[in-house]
C-alpha positions as CSV (number, residue, x, y, z in Angstrom):
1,X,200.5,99.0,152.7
2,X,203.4,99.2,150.0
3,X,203.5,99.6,146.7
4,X,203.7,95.8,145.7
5,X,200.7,95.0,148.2
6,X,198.7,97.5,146.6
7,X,199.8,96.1,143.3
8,X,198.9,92.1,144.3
9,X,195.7,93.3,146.0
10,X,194.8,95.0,142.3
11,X,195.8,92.0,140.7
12,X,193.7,89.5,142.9
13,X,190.9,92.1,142.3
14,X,191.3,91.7,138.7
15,X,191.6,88.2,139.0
16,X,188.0,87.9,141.2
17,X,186.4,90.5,138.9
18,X,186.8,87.9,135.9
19,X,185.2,85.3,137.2
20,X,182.0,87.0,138.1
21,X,182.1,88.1,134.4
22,X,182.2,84.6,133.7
23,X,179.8,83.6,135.7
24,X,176.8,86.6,135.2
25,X,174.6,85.0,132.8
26,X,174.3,81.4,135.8
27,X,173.7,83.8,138.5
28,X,171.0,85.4,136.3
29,X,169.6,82.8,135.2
30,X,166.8,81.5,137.5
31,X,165.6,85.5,137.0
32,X,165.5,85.2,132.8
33,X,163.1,82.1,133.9
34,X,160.5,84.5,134.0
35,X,159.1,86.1,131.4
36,X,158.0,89.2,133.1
37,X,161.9,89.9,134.2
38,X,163.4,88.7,130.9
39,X,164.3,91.6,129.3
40,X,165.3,93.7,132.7
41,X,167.2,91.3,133.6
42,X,169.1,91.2,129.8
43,X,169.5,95.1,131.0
44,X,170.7,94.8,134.2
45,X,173.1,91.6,132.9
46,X,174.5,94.3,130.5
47,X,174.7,97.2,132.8
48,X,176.6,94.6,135.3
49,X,179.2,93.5,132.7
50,X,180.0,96.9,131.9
51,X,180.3,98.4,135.3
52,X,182.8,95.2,136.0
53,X,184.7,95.9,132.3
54,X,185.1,99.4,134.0
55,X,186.2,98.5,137.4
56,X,188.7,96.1,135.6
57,X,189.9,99.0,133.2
58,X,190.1,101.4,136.5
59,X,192.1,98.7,138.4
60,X,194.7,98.3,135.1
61,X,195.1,102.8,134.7
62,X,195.8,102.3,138.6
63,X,198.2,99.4,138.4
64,X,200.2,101.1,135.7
65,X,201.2,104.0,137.7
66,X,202.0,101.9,140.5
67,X,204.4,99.7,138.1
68,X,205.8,102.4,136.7
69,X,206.3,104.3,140.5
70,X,207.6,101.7,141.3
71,X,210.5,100.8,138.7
72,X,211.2,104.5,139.6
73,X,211.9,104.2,142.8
């Protein structure tokens, strides 16, 4: 795999990651129905959005140096 597949496949990462953000809170939602798991499942909602923010943040640090290797090369 090259440089710009690597880059695209990042990208189209990115791109996927976003939506599930977008969509946390619907997929959760039948679980918050229940009293019992409200309030894990506010943690785990929380703990989810921030592992994706990081993923994302990971997959932009990577991308960079790619970008940049690659306008070097």
């Amino acid at each position: 795999m090259g440089i710009d597949d690597a880059i695209r496949k990042l990208e189209t990462s990115n791109e996927g990651l976003k939506v599930i953000i977008e969509h946390i809170d619907d997929n959760l939602a039948d679980l918050k129905l229940d009293p019992k798991l409200k309030d894990l499942v506010d943690d785990l909602e929380n703990l989810f959005y921030s592992y994706l923010k990081t993923w994302i943040k990971s997959n932009n640090d990577v991308l960079e140096i790619l970008k940049n290797s690659n306008h070097k090369a």
